[in-house]
N, CA, C and O atoms as CSV, one atom per row, in Angstrom:
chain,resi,resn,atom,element,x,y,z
A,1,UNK,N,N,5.520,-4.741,-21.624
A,1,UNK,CA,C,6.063,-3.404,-21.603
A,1,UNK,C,C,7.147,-3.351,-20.525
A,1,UNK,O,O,6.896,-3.564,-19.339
A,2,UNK,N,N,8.122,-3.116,-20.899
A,2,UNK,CA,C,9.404,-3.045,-20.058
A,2,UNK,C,C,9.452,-1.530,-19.121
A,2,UNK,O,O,9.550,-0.478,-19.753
A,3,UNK,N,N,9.398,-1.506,-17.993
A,3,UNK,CA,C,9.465,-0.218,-17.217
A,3,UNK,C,C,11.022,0.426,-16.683
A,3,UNK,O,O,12.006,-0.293,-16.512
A,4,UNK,N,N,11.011,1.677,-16.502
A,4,UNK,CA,C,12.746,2.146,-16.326
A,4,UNK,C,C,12.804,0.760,-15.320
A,4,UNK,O,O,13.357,-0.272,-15.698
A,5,UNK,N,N,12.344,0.856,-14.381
A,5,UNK,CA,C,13.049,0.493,-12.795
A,5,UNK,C,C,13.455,-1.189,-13.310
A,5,UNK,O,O,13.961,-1.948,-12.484
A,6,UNK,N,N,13.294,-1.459,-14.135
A,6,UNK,CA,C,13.776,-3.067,-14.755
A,6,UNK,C,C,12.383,-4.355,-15.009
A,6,UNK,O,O,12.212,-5.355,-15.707
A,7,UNK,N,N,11.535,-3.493,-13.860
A,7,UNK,CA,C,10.374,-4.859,-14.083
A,7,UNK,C,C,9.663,-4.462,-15.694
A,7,UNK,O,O,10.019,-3.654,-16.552
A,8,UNK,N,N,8.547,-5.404,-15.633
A,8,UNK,CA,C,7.848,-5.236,-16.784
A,8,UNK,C,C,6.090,-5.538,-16.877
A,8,UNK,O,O,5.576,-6.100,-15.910
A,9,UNK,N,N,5.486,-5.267,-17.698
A,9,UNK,CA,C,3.826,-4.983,-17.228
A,9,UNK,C,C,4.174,-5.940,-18.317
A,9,UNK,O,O,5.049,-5.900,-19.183
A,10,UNK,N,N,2.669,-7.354,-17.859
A,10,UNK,CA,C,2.405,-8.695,-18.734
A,10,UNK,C,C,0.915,-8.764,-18.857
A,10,UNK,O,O,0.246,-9.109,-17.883
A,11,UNK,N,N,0.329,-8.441,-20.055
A,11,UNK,CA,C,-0.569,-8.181,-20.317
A,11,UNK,C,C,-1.370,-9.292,-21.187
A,11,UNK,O,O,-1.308,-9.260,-22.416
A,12,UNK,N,N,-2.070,-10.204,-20.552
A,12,UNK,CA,C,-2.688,-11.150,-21.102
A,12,UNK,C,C,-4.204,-11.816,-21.364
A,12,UNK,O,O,-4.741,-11.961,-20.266
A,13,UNK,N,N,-5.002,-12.232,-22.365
A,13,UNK,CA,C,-6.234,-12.912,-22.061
A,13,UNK,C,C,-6.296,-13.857,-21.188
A,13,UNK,O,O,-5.295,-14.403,-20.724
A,14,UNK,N,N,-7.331,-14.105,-20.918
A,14,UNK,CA,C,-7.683,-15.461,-20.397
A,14,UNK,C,C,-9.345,-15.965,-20.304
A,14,UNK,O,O,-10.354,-15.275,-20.446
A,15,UNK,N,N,-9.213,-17.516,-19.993
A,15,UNK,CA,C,-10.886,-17.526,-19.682
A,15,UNK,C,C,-11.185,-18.170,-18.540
A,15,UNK,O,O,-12.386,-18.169,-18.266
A,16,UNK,N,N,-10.528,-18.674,-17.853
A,16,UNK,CA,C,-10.638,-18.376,-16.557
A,16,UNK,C,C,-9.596,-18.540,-15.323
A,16,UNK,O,O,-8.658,-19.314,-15.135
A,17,UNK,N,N,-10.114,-17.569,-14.623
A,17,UNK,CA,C,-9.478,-17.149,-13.846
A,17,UNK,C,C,-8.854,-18.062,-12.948
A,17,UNK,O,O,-7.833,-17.386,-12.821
A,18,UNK,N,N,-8.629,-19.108,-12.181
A,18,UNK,CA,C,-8.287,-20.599,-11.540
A,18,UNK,C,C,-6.602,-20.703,-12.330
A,18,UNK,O,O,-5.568,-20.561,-11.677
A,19,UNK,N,N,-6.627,-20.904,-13.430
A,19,UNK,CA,C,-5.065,-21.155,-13.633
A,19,UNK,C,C,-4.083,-19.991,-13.761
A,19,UNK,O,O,-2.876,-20.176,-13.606
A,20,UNK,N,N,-4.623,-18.736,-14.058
A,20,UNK,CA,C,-3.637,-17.666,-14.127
A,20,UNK,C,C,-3.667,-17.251,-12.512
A,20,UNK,O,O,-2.737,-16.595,-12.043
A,21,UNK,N,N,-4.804,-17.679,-11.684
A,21,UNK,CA,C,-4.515,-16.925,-9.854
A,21,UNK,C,C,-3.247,-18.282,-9.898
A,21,UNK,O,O,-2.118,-17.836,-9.691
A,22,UNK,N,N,-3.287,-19.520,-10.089
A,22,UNK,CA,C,-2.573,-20.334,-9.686
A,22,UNK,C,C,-0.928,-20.387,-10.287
A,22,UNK,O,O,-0.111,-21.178,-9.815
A,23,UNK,N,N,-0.661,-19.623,-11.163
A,23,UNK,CA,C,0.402,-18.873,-11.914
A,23,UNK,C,C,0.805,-17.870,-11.160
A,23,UNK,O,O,1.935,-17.937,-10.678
A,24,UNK,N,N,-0.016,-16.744,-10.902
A,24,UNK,CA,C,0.258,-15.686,-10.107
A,24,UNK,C,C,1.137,-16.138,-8.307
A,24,UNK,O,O,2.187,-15.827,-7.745
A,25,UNK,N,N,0.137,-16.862,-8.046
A,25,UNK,CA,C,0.700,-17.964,-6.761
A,25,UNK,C,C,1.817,-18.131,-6.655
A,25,UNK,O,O,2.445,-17.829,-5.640
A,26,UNK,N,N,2.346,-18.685,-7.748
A,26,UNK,CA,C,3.682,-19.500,-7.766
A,26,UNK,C,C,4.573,-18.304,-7.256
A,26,UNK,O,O,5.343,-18.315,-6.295
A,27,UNK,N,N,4.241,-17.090,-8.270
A,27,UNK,CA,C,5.485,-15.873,-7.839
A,27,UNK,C,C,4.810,-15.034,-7.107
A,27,UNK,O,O,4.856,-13.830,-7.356
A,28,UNK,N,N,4.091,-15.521,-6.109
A,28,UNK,CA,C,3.670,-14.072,-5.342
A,28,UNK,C,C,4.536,-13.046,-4.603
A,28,UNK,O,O,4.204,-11.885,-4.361
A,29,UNK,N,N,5.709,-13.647,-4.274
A,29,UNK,CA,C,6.809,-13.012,-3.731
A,29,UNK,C,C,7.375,-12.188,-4.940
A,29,UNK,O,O,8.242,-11.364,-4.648
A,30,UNK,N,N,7.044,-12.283,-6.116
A,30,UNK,CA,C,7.962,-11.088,-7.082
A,30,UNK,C,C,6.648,-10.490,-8.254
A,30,UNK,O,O,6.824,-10.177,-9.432
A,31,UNK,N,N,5.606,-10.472,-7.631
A,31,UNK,CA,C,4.151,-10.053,-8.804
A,31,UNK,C,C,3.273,-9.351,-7.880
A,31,UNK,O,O,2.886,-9.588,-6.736
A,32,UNK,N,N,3.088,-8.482,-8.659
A,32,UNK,CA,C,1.637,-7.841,-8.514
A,32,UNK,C,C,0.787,-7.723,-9.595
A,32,UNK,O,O,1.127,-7.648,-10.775
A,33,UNK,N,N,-0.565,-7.708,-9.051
A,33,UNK,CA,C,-1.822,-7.617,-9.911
A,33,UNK,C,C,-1.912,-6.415,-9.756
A,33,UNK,O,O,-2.017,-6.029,-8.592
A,34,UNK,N,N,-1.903,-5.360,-10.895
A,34,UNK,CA,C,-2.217,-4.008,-10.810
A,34,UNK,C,C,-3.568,-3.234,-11.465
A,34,UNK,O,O,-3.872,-2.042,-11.516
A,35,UNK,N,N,-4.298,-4.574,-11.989
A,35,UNK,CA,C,-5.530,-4.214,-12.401
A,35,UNK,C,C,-6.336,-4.547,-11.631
A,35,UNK,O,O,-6.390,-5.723,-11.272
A,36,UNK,N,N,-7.185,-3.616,-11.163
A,36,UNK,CA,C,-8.058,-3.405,-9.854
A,36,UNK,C,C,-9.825,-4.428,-9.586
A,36,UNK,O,O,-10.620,-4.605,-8.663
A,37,UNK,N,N,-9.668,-4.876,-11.136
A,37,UNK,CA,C,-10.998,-5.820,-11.074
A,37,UNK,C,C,-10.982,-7.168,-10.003
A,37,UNK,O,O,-10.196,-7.276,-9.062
A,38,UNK,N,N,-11.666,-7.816,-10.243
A,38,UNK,CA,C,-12.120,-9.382,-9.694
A,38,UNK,C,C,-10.611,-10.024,-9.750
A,38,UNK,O,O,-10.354,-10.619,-8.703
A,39,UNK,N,N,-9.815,-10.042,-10.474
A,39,UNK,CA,C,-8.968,-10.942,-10.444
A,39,UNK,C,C,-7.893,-10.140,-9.147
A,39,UNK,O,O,-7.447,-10.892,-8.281
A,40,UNK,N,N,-7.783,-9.685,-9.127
A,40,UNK,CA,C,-7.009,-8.494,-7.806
A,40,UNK,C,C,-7.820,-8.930,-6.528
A,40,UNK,O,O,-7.123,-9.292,-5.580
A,41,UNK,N,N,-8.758,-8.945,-6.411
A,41,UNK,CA,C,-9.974,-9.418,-5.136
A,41,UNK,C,C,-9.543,-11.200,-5.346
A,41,UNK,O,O,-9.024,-11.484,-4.266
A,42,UNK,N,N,-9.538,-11.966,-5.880
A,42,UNK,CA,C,-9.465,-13.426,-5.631
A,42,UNK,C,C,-8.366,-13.969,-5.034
A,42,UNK,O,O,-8.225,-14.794,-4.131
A,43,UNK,N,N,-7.239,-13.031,-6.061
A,43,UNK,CA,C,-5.359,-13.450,-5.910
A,43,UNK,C,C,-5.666,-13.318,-4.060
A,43,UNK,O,O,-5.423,-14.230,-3.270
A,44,UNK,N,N,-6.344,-11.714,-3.618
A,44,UNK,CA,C,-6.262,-11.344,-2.265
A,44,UNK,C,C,-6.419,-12.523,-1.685
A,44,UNK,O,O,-5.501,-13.027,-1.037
A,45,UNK,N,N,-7.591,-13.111,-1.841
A,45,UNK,CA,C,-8.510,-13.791,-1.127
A,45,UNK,C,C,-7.911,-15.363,-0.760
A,45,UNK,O,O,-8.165,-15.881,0.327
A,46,UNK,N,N,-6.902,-16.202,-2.036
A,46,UNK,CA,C,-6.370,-16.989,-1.962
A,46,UNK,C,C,-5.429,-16.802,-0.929
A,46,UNK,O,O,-5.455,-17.414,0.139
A,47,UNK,N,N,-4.159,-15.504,-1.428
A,47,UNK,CA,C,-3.660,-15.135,-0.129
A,47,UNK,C,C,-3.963,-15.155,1.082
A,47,UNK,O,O,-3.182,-15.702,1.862
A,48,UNK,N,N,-5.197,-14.556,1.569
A,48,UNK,CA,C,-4.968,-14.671,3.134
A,48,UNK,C,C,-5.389,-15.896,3.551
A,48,UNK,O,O,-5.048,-16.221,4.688
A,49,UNK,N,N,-6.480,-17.158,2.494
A,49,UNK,CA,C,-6.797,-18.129,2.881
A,49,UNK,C,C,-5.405,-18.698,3.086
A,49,UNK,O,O,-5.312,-19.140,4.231
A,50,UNK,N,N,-4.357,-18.835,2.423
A,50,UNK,CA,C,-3.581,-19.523,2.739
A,50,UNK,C,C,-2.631,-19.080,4.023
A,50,UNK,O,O,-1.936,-19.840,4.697
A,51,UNK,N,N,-2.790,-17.614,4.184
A,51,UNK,CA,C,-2.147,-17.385,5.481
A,51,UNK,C,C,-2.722,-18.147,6.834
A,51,UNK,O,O,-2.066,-18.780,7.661
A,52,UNK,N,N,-4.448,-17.843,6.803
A,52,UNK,CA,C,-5.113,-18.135,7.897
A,52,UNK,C,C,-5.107,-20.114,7.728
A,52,UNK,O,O,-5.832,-20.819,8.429
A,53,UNK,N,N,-4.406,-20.520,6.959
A,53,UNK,CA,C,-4.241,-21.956,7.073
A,53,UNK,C,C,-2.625,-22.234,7.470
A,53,UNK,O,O,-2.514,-22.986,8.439
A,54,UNK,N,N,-1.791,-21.923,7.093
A,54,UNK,CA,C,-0.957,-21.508,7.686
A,54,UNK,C,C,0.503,-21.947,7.925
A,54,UNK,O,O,1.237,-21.280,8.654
């Protein structure tokens, strides 16, 4: 779904979660997870592990 402001909502299955956080990863600088379940809590969680490693 294409939004005014230019981005776009990507709406996909999956079965597990490990290769789409590791997708998400790649562009964390231009993505957000806007669905509030488990996969929103992990992306977090990878994030700060990788901050607090560093």
């Amino acid at each position: 779904m294409d939004l005014t402001d230019g981005s776009f909502v990507l709406e996909l299955p999956y079965a597990d979660d490990r290769e789409l956080i590791m997708d998400i990863l790649k562009y964390v600088a231009d993505v957000e997870v806007v669905w509030t379940g488990s996969l929103k809590k992990r992306v977090r969680s990878e994030i700060q592990k990788m901050a607090d490693t560093g």
